[in-house]
PDB file of N, CA, C and O in Angstrom:
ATOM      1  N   UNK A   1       0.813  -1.195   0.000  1.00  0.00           N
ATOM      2  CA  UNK A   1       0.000   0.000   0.000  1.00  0.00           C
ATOM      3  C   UNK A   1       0.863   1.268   0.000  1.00  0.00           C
ATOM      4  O   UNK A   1       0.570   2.277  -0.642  1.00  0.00           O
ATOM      5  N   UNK A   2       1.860   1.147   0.707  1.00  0.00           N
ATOM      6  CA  UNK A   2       3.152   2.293   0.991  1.00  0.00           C
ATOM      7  C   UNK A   2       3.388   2.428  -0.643  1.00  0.00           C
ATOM      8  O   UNK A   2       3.133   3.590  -0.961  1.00  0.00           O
ATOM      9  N   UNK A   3       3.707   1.798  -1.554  1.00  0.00           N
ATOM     10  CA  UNK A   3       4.571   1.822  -2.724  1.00  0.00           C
ATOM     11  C   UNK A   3       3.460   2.789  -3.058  1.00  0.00           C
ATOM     12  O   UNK A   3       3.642   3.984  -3.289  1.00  0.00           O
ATOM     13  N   UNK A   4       1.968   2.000  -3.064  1.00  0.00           N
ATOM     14  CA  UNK A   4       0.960   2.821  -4.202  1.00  0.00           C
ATOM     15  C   UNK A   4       1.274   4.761  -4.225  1.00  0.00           C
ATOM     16  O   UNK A   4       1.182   5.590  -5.130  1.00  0.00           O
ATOM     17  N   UNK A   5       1.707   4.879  -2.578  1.00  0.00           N
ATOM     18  CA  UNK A   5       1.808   6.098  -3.265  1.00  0.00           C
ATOM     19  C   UNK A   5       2.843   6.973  -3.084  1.00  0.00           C
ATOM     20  O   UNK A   5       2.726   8.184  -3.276  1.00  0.00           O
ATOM     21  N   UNK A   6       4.229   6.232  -2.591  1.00  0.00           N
ATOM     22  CA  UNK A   6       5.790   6.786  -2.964  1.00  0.00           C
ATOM     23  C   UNK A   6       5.874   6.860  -4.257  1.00  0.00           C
ATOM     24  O   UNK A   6       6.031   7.907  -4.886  1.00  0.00           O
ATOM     25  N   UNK A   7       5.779   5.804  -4.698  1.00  0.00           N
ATOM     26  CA  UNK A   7       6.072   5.545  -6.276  1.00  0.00           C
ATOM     27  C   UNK A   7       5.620   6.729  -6.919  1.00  0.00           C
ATOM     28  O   UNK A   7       6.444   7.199  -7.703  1.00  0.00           O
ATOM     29  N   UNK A   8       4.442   7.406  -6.803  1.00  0.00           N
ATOM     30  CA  UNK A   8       3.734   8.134  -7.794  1.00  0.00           C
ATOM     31  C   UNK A   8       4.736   9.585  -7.937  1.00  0.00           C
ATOM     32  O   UNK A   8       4.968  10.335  -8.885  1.00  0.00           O
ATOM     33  N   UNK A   9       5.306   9.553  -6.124  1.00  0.00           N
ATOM     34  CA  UNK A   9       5.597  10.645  -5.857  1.00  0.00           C
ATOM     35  C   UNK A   9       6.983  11.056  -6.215  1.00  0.00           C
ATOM     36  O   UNK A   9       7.318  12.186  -6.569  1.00  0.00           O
ATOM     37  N   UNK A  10       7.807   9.936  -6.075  1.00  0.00           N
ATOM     38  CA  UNK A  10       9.001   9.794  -6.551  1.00  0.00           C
ATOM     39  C   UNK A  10       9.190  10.034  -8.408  1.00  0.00           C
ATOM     40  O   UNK A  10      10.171  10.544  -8.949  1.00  0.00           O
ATOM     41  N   UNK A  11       7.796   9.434  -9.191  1.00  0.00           N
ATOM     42  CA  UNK A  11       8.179   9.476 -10.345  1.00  0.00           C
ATOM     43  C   UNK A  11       7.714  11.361 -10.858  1.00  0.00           C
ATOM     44  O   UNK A  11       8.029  12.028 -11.843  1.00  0.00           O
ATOM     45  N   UNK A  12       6.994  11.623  -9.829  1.00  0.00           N
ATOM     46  CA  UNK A  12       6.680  12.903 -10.511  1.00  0.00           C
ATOM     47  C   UNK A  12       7.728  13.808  -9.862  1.00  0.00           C
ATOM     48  O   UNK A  12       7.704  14.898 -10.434  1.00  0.00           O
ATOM     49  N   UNK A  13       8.809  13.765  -8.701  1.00  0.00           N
ATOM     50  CA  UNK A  13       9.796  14.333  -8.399  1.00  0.00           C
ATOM     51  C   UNK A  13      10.849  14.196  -9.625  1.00  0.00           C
ATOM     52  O   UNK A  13      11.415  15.031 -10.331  1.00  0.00           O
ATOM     53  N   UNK A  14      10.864  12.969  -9.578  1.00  0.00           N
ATOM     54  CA  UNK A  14      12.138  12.901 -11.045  1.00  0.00           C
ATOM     55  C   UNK A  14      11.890  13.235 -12.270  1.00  0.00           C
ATOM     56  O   UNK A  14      12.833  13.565 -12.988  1.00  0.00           O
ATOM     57  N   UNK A  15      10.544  13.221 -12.779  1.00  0.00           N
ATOM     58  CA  UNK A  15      10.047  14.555 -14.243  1.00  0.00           C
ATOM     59  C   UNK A  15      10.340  15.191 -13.748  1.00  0.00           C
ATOM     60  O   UNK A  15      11.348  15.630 -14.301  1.00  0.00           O
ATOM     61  N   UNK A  16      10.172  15.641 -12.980  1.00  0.00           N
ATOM     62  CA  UNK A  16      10.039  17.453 -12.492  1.00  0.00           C
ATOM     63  C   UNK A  16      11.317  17.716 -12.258  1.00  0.00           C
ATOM     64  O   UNK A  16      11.529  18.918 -12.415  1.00  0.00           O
ATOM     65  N   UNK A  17      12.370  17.051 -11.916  1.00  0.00           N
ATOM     66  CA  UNK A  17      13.948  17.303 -11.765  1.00  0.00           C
ATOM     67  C   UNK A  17      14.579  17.543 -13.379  1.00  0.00           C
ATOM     68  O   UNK A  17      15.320  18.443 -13.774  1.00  0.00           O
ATOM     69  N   UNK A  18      13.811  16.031 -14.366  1.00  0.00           N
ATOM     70  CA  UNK A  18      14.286  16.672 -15.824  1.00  0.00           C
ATOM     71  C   UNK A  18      14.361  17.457 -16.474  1.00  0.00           C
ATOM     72  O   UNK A  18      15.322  17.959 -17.058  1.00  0.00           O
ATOM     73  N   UNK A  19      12.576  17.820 -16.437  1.00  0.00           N
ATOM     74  CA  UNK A  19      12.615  19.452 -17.154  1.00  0.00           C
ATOM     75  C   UNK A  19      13.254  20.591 -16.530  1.00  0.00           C
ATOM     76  O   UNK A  19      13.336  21.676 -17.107  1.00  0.00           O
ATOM     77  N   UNK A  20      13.828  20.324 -15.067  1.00  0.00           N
ATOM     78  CA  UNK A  20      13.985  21.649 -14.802  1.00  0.00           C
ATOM     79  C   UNK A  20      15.549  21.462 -15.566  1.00  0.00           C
ATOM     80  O   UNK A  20      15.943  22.329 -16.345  1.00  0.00           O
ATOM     81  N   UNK A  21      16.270  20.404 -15.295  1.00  0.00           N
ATOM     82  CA  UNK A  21      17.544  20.715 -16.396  1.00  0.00           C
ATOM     83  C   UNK A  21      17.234  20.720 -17.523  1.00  0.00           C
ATOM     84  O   UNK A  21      17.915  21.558 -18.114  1.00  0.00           O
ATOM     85  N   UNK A  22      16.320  20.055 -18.387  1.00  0.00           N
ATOM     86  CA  UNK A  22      16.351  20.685 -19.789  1.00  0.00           C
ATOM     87  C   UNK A  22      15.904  22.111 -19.945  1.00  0.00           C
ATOM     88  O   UNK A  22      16.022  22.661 -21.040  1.00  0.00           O
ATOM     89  N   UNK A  23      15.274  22.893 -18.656  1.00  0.00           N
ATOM     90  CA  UNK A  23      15.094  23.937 -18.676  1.00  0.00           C
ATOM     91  C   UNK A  23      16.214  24.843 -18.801  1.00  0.00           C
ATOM     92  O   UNK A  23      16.240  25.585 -19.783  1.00  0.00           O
ATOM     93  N   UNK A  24      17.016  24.883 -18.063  1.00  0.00           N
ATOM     94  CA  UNK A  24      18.400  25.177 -17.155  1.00  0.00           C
ATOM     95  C   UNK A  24      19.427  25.548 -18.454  1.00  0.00           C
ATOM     96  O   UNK A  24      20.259  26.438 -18.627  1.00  0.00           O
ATOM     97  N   UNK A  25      18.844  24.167 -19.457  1.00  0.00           N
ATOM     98  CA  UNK A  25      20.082  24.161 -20.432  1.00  0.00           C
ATOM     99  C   UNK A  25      19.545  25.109 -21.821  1.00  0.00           C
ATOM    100  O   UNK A  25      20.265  25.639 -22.667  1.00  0.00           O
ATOM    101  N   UNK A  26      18.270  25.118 -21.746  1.00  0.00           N
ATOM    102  CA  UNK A  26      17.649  26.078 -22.652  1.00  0.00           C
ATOM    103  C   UNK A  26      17.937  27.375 -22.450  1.00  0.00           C
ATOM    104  O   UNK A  26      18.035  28.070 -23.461  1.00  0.00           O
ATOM    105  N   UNK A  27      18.085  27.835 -21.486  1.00  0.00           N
ATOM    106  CA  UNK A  27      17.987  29.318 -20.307  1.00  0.00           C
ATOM    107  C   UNK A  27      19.605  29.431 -21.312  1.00  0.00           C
ATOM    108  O   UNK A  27      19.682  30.123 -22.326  1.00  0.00           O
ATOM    109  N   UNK A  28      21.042  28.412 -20.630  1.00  0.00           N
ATOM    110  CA  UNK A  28      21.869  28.911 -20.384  1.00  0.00           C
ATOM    111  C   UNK A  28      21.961  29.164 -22.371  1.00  0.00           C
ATOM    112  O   UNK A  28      22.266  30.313 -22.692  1.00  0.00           O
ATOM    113  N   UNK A  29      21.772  28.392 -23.284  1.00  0.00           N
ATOM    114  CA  UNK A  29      21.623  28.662 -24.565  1.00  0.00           C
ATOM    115  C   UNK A  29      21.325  29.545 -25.042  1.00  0.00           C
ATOM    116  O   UNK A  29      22.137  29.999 -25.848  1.00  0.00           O
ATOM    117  N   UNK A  30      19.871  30.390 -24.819  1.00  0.00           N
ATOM    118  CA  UNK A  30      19.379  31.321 -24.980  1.00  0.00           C
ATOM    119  C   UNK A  30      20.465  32.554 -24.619  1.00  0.00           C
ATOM    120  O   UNK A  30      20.737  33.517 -25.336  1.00  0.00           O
ATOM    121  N   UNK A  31      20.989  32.241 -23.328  1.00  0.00           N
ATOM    122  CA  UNK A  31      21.779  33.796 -22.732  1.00  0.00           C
ATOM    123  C   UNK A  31      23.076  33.745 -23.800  1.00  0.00           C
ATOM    124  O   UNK A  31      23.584  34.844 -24.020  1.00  0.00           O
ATOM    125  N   UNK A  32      23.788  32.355 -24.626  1.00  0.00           N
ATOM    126  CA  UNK A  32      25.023  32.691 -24.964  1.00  0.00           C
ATOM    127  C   UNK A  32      24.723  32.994 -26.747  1.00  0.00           C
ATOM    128  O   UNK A  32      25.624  33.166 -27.568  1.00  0.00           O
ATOM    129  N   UNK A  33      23.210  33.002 -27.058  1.00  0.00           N
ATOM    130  CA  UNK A  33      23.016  33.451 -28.055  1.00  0.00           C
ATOM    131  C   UNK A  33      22.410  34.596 -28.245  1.00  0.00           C
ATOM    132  O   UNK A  33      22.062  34.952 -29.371  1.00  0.00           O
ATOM    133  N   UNK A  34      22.127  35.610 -26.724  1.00  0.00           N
ATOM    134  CA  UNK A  34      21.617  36.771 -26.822  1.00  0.00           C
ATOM    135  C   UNK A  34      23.384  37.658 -26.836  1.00  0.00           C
ATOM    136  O   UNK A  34      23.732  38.659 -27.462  1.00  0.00           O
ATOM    137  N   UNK A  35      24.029  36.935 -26.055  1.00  0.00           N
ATOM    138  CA  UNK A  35      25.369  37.916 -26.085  1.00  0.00           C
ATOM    139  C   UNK A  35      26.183  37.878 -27.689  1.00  0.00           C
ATOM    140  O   UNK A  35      26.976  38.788 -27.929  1.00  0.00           O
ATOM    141  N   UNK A  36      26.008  37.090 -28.454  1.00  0.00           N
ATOM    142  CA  UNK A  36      26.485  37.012 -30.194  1.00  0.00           C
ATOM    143  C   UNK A  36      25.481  38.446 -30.674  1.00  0.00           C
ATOM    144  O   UNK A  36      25.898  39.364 -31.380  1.00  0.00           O
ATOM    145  N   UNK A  37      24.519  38.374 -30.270  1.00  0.00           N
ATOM    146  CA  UNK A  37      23.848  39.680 -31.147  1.00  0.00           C
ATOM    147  C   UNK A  37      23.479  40.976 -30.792  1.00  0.00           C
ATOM    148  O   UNK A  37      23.202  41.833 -31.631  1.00  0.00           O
ATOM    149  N   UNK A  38      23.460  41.188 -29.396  1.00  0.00           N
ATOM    150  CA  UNK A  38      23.453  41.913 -28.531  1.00  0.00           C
ATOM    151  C   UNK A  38      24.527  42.391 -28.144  1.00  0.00           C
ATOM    152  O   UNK A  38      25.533  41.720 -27.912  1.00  0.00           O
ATOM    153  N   UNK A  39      24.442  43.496 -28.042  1.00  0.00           N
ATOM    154  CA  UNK A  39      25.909  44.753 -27.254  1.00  0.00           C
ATOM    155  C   UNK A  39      25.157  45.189 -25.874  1.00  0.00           C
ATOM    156  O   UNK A  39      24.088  45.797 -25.908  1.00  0.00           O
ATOM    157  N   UNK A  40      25.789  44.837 -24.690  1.00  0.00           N
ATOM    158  CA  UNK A  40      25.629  45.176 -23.465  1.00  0.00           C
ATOM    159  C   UNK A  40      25.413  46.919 -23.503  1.00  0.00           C
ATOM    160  O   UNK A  40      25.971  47.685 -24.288  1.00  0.00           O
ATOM    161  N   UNK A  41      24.240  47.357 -22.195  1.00  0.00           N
ATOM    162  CA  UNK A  41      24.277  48.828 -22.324  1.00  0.00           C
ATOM    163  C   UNK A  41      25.425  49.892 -22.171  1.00  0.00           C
ATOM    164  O   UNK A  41      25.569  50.943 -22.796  1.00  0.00           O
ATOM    165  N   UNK A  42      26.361  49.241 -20.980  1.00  0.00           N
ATOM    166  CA  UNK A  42      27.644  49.894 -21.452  1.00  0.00           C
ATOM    167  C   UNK A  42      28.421  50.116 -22.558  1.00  0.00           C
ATOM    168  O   UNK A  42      28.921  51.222 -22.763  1.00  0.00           O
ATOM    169  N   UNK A  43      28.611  48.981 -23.451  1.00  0.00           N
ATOM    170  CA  UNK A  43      29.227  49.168 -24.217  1.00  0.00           C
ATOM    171  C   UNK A  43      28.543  49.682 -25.675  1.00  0.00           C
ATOM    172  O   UNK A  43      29.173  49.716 -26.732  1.00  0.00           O
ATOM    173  N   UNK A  44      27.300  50.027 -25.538  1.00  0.00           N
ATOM    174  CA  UNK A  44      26.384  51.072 -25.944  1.00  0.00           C
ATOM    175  C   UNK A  44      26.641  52.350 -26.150  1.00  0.00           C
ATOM    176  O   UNK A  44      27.078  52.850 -27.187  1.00  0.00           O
ATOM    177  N   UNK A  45      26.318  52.975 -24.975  1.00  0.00           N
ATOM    178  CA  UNK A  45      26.586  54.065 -24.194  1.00  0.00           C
ATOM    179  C   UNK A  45      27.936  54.911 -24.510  1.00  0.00           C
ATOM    180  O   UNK A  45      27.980  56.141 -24.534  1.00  0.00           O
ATOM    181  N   UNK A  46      29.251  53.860 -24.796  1.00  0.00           N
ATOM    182  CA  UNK A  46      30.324  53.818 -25.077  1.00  0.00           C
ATOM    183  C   UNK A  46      30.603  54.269 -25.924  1.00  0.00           C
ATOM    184  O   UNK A  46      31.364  55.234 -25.986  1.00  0.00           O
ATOM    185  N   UNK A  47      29.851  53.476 -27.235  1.00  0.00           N
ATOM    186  CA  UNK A  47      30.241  53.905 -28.594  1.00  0.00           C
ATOM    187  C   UNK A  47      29.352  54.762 -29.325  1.00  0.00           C
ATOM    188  O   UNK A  47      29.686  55.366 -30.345  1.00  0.00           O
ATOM    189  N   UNK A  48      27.957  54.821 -28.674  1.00  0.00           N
ATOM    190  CA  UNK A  48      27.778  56.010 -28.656  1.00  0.00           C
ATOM    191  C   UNK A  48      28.071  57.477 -28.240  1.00  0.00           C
ATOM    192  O   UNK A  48      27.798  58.484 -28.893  1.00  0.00           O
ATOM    193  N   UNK A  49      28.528  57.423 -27.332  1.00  0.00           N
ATOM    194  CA  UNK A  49      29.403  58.812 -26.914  1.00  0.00           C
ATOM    195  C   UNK A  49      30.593  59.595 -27.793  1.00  0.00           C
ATOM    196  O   UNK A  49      30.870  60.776 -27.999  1.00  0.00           O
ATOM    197  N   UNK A  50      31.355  57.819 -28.353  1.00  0.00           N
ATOM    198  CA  UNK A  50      32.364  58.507 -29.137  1.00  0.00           C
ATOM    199  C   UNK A  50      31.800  58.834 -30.012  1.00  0.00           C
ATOM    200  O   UNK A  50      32.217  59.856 -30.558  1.00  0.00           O
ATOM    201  N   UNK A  51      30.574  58.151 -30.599  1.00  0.00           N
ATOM    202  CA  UNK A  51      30.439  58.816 -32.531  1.00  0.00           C
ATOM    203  C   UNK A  51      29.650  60.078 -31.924  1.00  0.00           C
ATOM    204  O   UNK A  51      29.519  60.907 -32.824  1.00  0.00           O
ATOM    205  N   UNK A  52      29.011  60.571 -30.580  1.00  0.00           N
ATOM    206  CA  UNK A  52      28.625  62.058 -30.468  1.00  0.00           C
ATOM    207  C   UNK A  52      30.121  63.040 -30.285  1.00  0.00           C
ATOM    208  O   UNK A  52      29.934  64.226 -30.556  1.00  0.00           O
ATOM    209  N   UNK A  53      30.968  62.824 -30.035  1.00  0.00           N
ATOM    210  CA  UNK A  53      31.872  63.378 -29.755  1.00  0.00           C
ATOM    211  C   UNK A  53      32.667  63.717 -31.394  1.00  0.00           C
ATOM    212  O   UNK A  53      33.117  64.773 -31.839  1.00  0.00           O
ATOM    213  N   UNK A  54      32.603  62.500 -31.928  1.00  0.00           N
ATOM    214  CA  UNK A  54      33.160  62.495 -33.818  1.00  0.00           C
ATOM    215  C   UNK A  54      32.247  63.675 -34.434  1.00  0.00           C
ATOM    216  O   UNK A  54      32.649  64.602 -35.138  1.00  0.00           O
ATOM    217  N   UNK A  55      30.986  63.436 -34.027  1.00  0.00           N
ATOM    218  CA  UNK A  55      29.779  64.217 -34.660  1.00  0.00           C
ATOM    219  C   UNK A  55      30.094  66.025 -34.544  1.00  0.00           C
ATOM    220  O   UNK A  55      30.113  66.983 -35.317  1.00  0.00           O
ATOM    221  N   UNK A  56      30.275  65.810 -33.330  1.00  0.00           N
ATOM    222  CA  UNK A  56      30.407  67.612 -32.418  1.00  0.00           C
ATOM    223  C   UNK A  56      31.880  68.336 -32.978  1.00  0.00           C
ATOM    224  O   UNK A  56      32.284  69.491 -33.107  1.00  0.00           O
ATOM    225  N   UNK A  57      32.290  67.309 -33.165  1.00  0.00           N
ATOM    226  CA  UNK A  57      33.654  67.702 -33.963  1.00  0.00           C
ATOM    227  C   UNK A  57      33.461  68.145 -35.439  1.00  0.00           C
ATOM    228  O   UNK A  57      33.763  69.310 -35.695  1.00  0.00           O
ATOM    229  N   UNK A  58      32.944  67.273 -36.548  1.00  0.00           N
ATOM    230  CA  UNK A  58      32.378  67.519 -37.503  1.00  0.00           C
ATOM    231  C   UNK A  58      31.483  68.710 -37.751  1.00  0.00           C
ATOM    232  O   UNK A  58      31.425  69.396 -38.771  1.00  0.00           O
ATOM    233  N   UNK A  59      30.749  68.837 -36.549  1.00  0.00           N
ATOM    234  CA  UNK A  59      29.634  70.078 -36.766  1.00  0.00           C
ATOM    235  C   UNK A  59      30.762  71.667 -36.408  1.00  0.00           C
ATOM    236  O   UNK A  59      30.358  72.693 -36.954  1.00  0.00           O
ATOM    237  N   UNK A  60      31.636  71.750 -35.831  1.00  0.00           N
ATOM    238  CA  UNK A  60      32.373  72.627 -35.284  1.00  0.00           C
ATOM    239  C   UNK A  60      33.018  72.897 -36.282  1.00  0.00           C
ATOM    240  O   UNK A  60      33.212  74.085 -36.541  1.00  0.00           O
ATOM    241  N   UNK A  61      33.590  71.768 -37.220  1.00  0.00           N
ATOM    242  CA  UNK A  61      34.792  72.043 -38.355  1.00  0.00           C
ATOM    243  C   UNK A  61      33.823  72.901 -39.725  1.00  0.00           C
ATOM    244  O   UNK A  61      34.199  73.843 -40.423  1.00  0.00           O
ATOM    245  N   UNK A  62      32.521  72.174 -39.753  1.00  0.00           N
ATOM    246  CA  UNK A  62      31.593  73.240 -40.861  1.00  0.00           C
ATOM    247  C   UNK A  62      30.819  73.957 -40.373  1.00  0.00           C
ATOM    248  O   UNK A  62      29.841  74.242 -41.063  1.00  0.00           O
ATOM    249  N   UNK A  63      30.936  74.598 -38.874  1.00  0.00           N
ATOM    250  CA  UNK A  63      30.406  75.759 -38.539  1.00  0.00           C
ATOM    251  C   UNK A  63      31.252  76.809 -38.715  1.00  0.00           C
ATOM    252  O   UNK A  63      30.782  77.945 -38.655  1.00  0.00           O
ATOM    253  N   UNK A  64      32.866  76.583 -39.001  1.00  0.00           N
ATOM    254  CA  UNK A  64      33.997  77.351 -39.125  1.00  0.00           C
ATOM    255  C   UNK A  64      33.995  77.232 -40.730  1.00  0.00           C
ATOM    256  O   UNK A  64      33.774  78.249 -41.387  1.00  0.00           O
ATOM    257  N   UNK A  65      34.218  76.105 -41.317  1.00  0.00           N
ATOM    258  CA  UNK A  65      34.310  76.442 -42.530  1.00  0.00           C
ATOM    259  C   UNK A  65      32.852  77.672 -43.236  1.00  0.00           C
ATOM    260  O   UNK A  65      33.271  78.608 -43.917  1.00  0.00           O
ATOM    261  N   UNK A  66      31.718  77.605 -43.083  1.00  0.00           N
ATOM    262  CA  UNK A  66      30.884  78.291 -43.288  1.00  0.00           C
ATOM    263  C   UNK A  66      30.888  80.013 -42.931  1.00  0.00           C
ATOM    264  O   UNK A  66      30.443  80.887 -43.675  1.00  0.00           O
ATOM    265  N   UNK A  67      31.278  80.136 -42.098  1.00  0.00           N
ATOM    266  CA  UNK A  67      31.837  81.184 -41.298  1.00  0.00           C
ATOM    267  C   UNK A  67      32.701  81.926 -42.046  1.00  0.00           C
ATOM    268  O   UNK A  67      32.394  83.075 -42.365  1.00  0.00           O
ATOM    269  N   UNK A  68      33.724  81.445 -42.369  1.00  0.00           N
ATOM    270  CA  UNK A  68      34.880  81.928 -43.537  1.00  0.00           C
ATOM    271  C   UNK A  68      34.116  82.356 -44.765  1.00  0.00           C
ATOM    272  O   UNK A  68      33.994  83.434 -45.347  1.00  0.00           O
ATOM    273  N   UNK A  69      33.578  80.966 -44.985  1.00  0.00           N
ATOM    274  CA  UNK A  69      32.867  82.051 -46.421  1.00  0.00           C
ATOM    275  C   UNK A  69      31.893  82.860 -46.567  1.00  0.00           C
ATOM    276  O   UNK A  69      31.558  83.028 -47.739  1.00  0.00           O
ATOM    277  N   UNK A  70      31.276  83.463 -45.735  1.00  0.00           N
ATOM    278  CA  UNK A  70      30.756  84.341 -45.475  1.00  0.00           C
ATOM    279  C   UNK A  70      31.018  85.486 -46.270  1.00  0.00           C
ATOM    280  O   UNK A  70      30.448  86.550 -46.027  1.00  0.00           O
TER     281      UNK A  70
END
């Protein structure tokens, strides 16, 4: 009578242990194929700053050139 209902309990502990690693291994997949296409916000932030900084430079060099020919 004991087995009728360890057994049940044991087999639905050990599904439930599988999926959570096939879960686990989906998760860690997903994260090493979001970092291939994805740029972290720092390093965002980063290279955006420099091309505003390239930009501000550019706008300064034909606010002078314009200026001259005046």
């Amino acid at each position: 009578m004991l087995t009728l209902v360890v057994a049940p309990v044991l087999y639905a502990i050990r599904t439930n242990s599988t999926e959570l690693k096939r879960l686990d291994i989906l998760i860690n997949k997903t994260r090493e194929e979001m970092a291939k296409d994805y740029v972290s916000r720092d390093t965002f932030e980063y290279d955006m700053e420099k091309v505003m900084k390239v930009l501000e430079k550019l706008e300064q060099k034909l606010d002078r050139l314009f200026e001259e020919n005046k």
